[in-house]
Chimera marker file (.cmm) of the C-alpha trace (Angstrom):
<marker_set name="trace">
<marker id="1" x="90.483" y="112.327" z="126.855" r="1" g="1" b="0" radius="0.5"/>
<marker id="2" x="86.831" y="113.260" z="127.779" r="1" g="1" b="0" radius="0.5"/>
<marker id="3" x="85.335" y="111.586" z="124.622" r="1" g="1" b="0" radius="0.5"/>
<marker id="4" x="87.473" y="108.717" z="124.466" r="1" g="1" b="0" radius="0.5"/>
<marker id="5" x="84.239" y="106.591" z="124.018" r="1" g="1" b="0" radius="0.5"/>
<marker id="6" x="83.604" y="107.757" z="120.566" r="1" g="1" b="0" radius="0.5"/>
<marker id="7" x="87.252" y="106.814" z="119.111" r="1" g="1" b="0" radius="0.5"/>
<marker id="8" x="87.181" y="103.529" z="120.840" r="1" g="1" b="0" radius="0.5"/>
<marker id="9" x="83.543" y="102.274" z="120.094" r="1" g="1" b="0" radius="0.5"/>
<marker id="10" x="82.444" y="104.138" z="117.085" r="1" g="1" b="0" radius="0.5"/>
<marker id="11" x="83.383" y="104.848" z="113.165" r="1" g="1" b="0" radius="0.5"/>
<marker id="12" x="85.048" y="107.926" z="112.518" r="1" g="1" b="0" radius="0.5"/>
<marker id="13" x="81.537" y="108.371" z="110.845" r="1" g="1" b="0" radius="0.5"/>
<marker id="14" x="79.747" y="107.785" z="113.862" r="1" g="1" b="0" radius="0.5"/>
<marker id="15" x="81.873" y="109.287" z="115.645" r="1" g="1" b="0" radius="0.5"/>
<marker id="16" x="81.989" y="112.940" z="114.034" r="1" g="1" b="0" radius="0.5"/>
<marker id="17" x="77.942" y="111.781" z="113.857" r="1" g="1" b="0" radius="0.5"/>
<marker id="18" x="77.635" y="112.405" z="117.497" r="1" g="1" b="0" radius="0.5"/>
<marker id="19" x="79.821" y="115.150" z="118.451" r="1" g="1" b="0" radius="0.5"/>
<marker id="20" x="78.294" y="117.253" z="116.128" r="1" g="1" b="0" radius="0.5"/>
<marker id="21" x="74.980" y="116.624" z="118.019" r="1" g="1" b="0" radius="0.5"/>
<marker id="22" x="76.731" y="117.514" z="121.554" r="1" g="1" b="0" radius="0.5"/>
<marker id="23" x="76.036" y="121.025" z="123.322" r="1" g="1" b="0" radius="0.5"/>
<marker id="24" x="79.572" y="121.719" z="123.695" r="1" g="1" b="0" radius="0.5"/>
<marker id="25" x="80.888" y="120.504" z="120.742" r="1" g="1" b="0" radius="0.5"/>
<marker id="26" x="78.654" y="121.015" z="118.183" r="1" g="1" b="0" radius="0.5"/>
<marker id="27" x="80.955" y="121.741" z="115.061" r="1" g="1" b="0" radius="0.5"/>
<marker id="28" x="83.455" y="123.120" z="116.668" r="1" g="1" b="0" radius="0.5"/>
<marker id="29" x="84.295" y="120.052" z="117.437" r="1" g="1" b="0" radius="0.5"/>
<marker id="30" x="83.114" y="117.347" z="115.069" r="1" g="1" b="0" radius="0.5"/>
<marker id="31" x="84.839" y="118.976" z="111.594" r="1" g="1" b="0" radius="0.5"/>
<marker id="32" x="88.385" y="119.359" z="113.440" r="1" g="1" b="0" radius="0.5"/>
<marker id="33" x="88.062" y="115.976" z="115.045" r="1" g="1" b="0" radius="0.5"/>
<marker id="34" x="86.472" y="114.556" z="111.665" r="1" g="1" b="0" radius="0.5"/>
<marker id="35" x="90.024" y="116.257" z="109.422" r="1" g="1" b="0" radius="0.5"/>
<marker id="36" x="92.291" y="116.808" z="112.008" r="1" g="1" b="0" radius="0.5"/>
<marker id="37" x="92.037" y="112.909" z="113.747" r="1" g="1" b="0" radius="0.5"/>
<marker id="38" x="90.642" y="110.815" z="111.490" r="1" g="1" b="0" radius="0.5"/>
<marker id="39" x="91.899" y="112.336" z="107.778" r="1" g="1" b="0" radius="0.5"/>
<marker id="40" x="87.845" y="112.473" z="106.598" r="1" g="1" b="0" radius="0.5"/>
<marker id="41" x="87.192" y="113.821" z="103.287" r="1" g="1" b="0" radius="0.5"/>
<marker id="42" x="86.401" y="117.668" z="104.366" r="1" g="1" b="0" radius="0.5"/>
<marker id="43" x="82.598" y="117.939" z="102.478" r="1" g="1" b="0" radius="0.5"/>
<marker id="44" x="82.243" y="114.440" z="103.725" r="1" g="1" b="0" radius="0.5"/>
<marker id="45" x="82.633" y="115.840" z="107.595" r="1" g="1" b="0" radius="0.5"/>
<marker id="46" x="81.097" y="119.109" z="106.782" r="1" g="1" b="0" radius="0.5"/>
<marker id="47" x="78.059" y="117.006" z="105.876" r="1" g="1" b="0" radius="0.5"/>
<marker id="48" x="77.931" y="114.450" z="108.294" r="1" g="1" b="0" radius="0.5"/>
<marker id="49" x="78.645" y="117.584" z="111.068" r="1" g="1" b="0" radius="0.5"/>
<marker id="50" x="75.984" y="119.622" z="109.702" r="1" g="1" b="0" radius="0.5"/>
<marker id="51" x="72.611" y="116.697" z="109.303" r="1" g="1" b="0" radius="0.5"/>
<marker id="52" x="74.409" y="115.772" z="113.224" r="1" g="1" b="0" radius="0.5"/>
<marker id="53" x="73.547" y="119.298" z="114.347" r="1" g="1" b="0" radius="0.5"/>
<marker id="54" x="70.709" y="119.987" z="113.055" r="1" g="1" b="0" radius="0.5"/>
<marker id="55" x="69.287" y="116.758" z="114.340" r="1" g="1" b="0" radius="0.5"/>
<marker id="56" x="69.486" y="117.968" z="117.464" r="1" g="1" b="0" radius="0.5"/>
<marker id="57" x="68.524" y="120.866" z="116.843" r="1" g="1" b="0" radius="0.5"/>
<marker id="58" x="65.436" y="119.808" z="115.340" r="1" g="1" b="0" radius="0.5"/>
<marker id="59" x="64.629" y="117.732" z="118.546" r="1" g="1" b="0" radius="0.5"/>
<marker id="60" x="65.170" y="120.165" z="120.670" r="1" g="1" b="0" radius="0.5"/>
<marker id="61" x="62.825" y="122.968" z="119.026" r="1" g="1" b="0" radius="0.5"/>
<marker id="62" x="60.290" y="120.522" z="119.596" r="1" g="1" b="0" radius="0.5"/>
<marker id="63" x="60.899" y="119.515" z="122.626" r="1" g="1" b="0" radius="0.5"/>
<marker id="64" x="61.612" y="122.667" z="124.848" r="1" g="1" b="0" radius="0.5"/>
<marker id="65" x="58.324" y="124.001" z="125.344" r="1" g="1" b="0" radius="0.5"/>
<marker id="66" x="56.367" y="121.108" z="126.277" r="1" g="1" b="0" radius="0.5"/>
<marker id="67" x="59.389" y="120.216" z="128.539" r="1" g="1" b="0" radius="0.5"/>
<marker id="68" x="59.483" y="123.564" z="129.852" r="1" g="1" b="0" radius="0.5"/>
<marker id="69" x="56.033" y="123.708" z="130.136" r="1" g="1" b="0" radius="0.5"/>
<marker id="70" x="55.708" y="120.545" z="131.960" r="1" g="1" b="0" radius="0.5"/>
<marker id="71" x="58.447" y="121.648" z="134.655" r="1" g="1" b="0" radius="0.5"/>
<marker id="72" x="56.705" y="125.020" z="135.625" r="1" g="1" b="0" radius="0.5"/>
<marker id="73" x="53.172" y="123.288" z="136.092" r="1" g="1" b="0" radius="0.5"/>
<marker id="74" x="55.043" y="120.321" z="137.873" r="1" g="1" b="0" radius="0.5"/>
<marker id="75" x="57.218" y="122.534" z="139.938" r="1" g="1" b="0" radius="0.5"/>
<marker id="76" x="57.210" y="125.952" z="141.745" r="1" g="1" b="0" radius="0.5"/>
<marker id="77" x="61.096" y="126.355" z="141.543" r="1" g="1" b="0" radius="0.5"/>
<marker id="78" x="60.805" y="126.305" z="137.439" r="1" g="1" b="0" radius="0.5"/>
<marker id="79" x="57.945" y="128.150" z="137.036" r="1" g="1" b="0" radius="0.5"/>
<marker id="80" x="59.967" y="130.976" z="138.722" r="1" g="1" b="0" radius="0.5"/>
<marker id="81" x="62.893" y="130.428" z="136.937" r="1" g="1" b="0" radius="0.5"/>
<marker id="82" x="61.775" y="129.661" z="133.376" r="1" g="1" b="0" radius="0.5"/>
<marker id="83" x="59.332" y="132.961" z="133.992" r="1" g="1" b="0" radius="0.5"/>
<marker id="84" x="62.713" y="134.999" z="135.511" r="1" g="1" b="0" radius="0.5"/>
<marker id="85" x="64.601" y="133.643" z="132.145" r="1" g="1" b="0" radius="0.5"/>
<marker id="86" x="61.958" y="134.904" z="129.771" r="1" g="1" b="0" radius="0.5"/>
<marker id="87" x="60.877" y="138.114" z="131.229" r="1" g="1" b="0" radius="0.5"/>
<marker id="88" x="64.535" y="139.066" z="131.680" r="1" g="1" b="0" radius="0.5"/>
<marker id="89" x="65.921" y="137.610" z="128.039" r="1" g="1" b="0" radius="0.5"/>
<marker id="90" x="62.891" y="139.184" z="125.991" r="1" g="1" b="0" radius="0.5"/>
<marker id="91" x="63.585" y="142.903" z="127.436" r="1" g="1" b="0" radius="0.5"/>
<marker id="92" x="66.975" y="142.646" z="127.202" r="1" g="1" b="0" radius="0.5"/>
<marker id="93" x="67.414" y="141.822" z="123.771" r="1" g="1" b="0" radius="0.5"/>
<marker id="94" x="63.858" y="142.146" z="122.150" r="1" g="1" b="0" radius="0.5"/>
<marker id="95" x="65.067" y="145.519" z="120.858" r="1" g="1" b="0" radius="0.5"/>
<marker id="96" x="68.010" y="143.877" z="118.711" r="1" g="1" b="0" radius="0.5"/>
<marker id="97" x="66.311" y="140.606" z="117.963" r="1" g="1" b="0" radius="0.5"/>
<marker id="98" x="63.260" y="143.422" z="116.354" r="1" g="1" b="0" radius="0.5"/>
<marker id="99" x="65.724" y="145.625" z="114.389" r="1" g="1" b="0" radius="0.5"/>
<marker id="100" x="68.037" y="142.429" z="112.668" r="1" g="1" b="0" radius="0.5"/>
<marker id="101" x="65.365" y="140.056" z="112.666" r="1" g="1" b="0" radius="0.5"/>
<marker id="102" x="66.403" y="136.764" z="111.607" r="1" g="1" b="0" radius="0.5"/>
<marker id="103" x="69.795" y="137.856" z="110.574" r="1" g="1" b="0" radius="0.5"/>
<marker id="104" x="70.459" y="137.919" z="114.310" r="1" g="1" b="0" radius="0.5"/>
<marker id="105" x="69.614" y="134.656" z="114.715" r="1" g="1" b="0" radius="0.5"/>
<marker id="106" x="71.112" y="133.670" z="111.885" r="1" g="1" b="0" radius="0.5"/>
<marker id="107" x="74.231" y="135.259" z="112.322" r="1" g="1" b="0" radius="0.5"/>
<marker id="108" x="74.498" y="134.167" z="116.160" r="1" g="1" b="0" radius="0.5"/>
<marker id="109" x="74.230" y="130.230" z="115.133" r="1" g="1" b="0" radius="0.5"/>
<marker id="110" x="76.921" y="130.959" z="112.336" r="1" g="1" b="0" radius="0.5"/>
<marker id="111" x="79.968" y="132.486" z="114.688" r="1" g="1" b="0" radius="0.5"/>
<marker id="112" x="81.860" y="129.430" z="115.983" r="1" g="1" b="0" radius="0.5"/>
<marker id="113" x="82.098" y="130.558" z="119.497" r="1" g="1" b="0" radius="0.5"/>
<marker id="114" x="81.578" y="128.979" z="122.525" r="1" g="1" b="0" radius="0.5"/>
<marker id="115" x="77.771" y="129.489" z="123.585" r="1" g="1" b="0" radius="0.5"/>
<marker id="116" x="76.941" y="129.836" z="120.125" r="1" g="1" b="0" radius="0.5"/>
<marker id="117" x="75.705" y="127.429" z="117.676" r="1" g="1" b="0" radius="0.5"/>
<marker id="118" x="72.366" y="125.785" z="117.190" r="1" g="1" b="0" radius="0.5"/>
<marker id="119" x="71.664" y="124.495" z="120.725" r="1" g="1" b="0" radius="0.5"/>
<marker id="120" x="71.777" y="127.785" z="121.960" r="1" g="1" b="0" radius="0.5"/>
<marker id="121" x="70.201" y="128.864" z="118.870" r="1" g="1" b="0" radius="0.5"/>
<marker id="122" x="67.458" y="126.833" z="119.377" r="1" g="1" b="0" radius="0.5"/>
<marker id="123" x="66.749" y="128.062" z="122.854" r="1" g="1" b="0" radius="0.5"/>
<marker id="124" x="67.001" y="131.584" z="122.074" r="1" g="1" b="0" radius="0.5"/>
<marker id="125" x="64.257" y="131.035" z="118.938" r="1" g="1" b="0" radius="0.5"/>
<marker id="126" x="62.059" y="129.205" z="122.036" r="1" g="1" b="0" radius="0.5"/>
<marker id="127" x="62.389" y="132.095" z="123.925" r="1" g="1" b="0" radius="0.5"/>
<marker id="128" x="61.965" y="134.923" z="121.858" r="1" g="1" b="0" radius="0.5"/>
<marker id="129" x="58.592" y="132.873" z="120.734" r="1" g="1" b="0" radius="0.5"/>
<marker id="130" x="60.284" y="131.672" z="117.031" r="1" g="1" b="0" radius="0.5"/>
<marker id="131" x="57.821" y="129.079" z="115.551" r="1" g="1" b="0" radius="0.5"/>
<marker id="132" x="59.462" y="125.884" z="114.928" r="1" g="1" b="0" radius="0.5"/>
<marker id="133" x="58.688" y="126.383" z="111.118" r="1" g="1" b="0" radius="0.5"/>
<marker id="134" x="60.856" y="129.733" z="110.909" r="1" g="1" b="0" radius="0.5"/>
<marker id="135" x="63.617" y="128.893" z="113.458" r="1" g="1" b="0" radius="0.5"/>
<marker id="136" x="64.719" y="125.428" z="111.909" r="1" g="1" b="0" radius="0.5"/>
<marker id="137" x="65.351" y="127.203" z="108.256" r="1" g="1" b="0" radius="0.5"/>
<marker id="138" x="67.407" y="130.063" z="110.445" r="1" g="1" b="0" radius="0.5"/>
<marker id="139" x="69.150" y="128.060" z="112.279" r="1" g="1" b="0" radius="0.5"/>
<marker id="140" x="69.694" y="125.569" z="109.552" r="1" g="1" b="0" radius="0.5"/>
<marker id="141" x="71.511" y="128.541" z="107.576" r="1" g="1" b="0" radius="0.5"/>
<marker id="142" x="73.564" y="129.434" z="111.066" r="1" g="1" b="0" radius="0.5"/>
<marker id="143" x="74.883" y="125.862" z="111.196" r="1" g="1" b="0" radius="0.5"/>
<marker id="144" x="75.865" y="125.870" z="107.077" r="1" g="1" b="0" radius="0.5"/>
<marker id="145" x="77.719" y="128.723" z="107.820" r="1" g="1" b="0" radius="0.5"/>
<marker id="146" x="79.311" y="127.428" z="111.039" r="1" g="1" b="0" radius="0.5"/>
<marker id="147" x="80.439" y="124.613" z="108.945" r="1" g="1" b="0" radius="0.5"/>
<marker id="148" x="81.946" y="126.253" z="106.101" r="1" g="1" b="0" radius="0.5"/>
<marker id="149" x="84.250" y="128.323" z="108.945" r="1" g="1" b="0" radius="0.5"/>
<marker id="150" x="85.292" y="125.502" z="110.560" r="1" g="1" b="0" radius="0.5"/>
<marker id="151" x="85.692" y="123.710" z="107.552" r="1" g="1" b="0" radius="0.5"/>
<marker id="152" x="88.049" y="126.421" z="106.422" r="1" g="1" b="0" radius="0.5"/>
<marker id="153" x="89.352" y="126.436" z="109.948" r="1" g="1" b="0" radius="0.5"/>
<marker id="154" x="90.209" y="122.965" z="109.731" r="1" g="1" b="0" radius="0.5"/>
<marker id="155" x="91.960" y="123.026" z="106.532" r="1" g="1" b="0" radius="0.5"/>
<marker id="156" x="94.497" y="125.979" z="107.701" r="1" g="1" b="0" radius="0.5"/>
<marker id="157" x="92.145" y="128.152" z="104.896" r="1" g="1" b="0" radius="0.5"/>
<marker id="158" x="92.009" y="131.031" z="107.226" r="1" g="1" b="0" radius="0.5"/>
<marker id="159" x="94.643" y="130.087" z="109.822" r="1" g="1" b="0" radius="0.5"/>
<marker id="160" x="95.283" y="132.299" z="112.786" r="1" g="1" b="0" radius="0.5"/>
<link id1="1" id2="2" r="1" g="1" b="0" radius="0.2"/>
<link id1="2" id2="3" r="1" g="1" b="0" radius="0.2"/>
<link id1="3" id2="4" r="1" g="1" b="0" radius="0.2"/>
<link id1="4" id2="5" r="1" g="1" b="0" radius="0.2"/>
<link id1="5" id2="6" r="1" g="1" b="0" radius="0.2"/>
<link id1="6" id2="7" r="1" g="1" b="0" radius="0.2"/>
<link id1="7" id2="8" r="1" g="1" b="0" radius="0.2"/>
<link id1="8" id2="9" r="1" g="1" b="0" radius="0.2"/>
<link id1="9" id2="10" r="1" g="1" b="0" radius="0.2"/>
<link id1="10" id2="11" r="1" g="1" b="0" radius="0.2"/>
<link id1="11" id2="12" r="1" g="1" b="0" radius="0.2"/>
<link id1="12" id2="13" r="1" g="1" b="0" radius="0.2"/>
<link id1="13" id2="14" r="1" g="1" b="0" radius="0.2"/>
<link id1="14" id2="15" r="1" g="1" b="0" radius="0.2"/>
<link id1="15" id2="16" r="1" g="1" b="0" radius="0.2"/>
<link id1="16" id2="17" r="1" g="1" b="0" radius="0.2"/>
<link id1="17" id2="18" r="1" g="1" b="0" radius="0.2"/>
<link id1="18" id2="19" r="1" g="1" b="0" radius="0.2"/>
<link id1="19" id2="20" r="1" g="1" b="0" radius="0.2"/>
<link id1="20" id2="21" r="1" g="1" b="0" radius="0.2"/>
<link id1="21" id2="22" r="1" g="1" b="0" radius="0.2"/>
<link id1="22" id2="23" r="1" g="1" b="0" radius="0.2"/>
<link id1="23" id2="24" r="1" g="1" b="0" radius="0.2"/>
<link id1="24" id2="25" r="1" g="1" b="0" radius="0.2"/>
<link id1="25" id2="26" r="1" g="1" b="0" radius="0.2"/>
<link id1="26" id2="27" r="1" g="1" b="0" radius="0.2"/>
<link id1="27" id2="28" r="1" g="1" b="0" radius="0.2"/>
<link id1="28" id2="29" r="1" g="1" b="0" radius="0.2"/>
<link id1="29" id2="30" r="1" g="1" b="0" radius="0.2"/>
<link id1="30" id2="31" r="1" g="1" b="0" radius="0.2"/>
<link id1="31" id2="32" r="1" g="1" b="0" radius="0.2"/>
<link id1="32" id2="33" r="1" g="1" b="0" radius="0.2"/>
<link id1="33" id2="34" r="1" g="1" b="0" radius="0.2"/>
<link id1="34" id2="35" r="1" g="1" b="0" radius="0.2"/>
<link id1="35" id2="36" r="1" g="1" b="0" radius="0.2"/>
<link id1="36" id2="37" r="1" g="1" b="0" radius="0.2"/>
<link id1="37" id2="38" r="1" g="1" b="0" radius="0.2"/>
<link id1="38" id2="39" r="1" g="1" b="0" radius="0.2"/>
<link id1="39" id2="40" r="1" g="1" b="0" radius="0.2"/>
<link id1="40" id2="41" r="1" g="1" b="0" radius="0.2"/>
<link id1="41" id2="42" r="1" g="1" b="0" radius="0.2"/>
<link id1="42" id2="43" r="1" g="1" b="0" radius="0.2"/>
<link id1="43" id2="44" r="1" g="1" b="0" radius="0.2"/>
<link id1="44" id2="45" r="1" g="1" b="0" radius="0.2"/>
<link id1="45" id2="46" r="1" g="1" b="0" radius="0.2"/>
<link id1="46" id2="47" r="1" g="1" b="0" radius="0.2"/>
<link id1="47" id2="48" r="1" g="1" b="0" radius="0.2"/>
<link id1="48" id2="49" r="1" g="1" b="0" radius="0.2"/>
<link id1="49" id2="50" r="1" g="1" b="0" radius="0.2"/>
<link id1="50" id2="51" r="1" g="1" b="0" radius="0.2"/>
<link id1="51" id2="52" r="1" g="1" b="0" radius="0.2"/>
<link id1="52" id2="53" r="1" g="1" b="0" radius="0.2"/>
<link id1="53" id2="54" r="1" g="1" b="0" radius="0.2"/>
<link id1="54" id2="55" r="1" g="1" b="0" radius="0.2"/>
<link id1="55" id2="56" r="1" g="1" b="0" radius="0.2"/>
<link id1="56" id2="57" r="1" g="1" b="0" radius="0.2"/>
<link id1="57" id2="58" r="1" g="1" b="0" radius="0.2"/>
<link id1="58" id2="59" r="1" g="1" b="0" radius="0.2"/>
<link id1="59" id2="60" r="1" g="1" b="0" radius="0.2"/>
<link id1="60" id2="61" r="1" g="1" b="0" radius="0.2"/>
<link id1="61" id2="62" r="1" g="1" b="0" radius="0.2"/>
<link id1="62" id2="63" r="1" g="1" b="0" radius="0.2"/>
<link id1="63" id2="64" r="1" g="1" b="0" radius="0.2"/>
<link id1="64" id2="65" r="1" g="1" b="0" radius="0.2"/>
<link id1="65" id2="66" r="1" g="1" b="0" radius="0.2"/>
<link id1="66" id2="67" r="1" g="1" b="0" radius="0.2"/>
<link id1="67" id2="68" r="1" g="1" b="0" radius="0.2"/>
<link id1="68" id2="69" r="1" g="1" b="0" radius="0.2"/>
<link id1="69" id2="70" r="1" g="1" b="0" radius="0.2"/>
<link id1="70" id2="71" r="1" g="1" b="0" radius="0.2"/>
<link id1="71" id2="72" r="1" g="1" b="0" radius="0.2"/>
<link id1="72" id2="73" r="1" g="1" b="0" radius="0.2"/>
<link id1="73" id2="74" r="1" g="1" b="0" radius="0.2"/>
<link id1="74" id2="75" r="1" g="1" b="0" radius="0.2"/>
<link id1="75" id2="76" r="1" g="1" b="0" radius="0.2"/>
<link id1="76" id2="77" r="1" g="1" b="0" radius="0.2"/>
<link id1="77" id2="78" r="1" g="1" b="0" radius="0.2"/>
<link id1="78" id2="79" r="1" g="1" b="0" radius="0.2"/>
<link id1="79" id2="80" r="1" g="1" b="0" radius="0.2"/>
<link id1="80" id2="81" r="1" g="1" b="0" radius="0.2"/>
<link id1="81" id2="82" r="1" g="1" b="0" radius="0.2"/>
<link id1="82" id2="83" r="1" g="1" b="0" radius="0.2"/>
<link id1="83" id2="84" r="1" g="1" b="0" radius="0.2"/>
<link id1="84" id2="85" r="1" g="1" b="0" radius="0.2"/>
<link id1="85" id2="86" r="1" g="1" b="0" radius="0.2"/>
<link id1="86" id2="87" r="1" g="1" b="0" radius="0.2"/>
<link id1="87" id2="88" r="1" g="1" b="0" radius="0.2"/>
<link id1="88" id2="89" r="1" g="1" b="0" radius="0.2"/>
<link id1="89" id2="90" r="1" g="1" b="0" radius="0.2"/>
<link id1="90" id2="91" r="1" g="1" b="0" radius="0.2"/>
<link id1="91" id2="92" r="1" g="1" b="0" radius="0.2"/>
<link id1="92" id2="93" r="1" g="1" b="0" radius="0.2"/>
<link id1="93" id2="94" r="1" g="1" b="0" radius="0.2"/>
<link id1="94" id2="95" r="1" g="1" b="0" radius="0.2"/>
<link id1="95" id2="96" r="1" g="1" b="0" radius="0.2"/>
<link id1="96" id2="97" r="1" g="1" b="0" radius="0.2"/>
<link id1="97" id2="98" r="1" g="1" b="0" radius="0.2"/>
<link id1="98" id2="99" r="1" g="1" b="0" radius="0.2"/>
<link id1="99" id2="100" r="1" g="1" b="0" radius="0.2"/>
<link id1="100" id2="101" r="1" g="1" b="0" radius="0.2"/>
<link id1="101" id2="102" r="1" g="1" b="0" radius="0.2"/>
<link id1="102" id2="103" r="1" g="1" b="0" radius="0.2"/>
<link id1="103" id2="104" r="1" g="1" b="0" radius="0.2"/>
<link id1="104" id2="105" r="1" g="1" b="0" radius="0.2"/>
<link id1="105" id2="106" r="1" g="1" b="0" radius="0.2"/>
<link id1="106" id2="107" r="1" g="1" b="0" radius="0.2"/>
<link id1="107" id2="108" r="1" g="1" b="0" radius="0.2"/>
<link id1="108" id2="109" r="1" g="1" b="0" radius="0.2"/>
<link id1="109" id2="110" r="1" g="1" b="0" radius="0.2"/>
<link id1="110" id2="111" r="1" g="1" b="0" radius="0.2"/>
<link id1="111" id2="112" r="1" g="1" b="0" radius="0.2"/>
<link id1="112" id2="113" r="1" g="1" b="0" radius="0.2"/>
<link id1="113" id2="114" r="1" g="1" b="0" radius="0.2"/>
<link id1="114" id2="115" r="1" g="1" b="0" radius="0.2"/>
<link id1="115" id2="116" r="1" g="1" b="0" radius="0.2"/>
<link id1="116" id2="117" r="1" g="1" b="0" radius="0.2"/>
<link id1="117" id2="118" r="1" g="1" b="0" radius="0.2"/>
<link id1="118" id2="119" r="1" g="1" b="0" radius="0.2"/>
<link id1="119" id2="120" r="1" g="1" b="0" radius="0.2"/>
<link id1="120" id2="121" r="1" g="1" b="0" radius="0.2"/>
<link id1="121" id2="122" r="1" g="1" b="0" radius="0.2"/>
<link id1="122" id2="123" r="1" g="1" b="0" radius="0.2"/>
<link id1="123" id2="124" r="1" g="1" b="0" radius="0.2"/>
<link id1="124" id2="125" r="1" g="1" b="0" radius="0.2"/>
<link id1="125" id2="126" r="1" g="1" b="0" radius="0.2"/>
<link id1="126" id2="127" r="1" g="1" b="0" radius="0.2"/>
<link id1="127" id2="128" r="1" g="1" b="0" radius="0.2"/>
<link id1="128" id2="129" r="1" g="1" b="0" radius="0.2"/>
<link id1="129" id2="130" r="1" g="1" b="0" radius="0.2"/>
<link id1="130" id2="131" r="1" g="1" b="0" radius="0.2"/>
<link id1="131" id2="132" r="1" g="1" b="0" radius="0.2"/>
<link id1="132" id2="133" r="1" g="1" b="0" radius="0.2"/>
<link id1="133" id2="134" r="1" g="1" b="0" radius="0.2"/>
<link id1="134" id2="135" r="1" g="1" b="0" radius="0.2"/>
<link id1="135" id2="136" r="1" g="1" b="0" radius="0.2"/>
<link id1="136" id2="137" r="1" g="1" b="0" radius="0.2"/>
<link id1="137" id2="138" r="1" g="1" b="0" radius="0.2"/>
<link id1="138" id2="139" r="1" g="1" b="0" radius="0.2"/>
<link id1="139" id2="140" r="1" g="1" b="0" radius="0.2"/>
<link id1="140" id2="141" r="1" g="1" b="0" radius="0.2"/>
<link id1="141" id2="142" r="1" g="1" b="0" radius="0.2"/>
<link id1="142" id2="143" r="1" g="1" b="0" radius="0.2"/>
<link id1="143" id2="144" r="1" g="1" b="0" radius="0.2"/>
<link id1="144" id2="145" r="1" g="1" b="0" radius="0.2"/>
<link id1="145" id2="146" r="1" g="1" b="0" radius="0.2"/>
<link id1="146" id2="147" r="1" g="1" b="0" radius="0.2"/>
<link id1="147" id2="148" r="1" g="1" b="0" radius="0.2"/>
<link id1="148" id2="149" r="1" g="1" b="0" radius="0.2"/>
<link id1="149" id2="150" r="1" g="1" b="0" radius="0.2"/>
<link id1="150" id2="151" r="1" g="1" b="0" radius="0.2"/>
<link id1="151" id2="152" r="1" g="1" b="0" radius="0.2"/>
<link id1="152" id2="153" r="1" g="1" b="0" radius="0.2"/>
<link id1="153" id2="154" r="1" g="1" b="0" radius="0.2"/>
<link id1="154" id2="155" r="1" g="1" b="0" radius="0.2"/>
<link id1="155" id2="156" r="1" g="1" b="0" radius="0.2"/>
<link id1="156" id2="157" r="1" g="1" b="0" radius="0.2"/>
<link id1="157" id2="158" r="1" g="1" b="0" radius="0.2"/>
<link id1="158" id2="159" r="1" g="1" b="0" radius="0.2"/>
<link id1="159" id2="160" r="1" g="1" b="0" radius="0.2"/>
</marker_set>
């Protein structure tokens, strides 16, 4: 199992803790694992899976642009890229991000897909030019939401 580390070396605390904060996890994956494996308390997960998150979502809206800004001065290869990403992400979504607003971004965090979620979240406030003190509050409301469905999910609430 690919994160056999966390049920060998960590509390089931810990352990939902830390998936929450992973890109590909996220809650998807910590508030099933937290329910479904280890029998947690479901507003103890849901808690736990949501402060997880938005750690690292915190960290990495501060983060990304002096990152990102360090790579294109440091490299030509990034500075082409990260200038290819932008251009090509702001005119091809500007248009909807302009007529929803933050109820795009808000809604986009709160669907439990994959490539969702606050990482991606978080990189698509950076790149539409979301200052940290608006995105974090939008996103924050994403990931609550995220967490209630898969809460829900978790318990067989709204079963498929």
């Amino acid at each position: 199992m690919y994160f056999k580390f966390l049920f060998d070396y960590f509390s089931p605390e810990m352990a939902t803790f830390i998936m929450s904060m992973l890109p590909v996890s996220e809650l998807r994956g910590s508030i099933p694992l937290a329910i479904g494996f280890y029998n947690m308390d479901p507003l103890k997960a849901y808690f736990i899976s949501v402060i997880g998150n938005l750690i690292s979502v915190a960290v990495i809206l501060i983060a990304i642009e002096p990152v990102s800004q360090y790579l294109m001065a440091k490299s030509k290869l990034f500075h082409r890229f990260f200038s290819w990403l932008f251009a090509r992400t702001r005119k091809k979504y500007n248009g909807k991000f302009e007529k929803w607003g933050a109820l795009a971004l808000i809604t986009f965090v709160a669907i439990p897909l994959p490539i969702t979620g606050g990482w991606t979240g978080a990189m698509a406030a950076f790149v539409f030019g979301i200052p940290y003190k608006k995105a974090l509050p939008l996103i924050a409301i994403g990931v609550m939401m995220a967490g209630v469905i898969m809460t829900g999910l978790s318990l067989g609430v709204w079963g498929f």
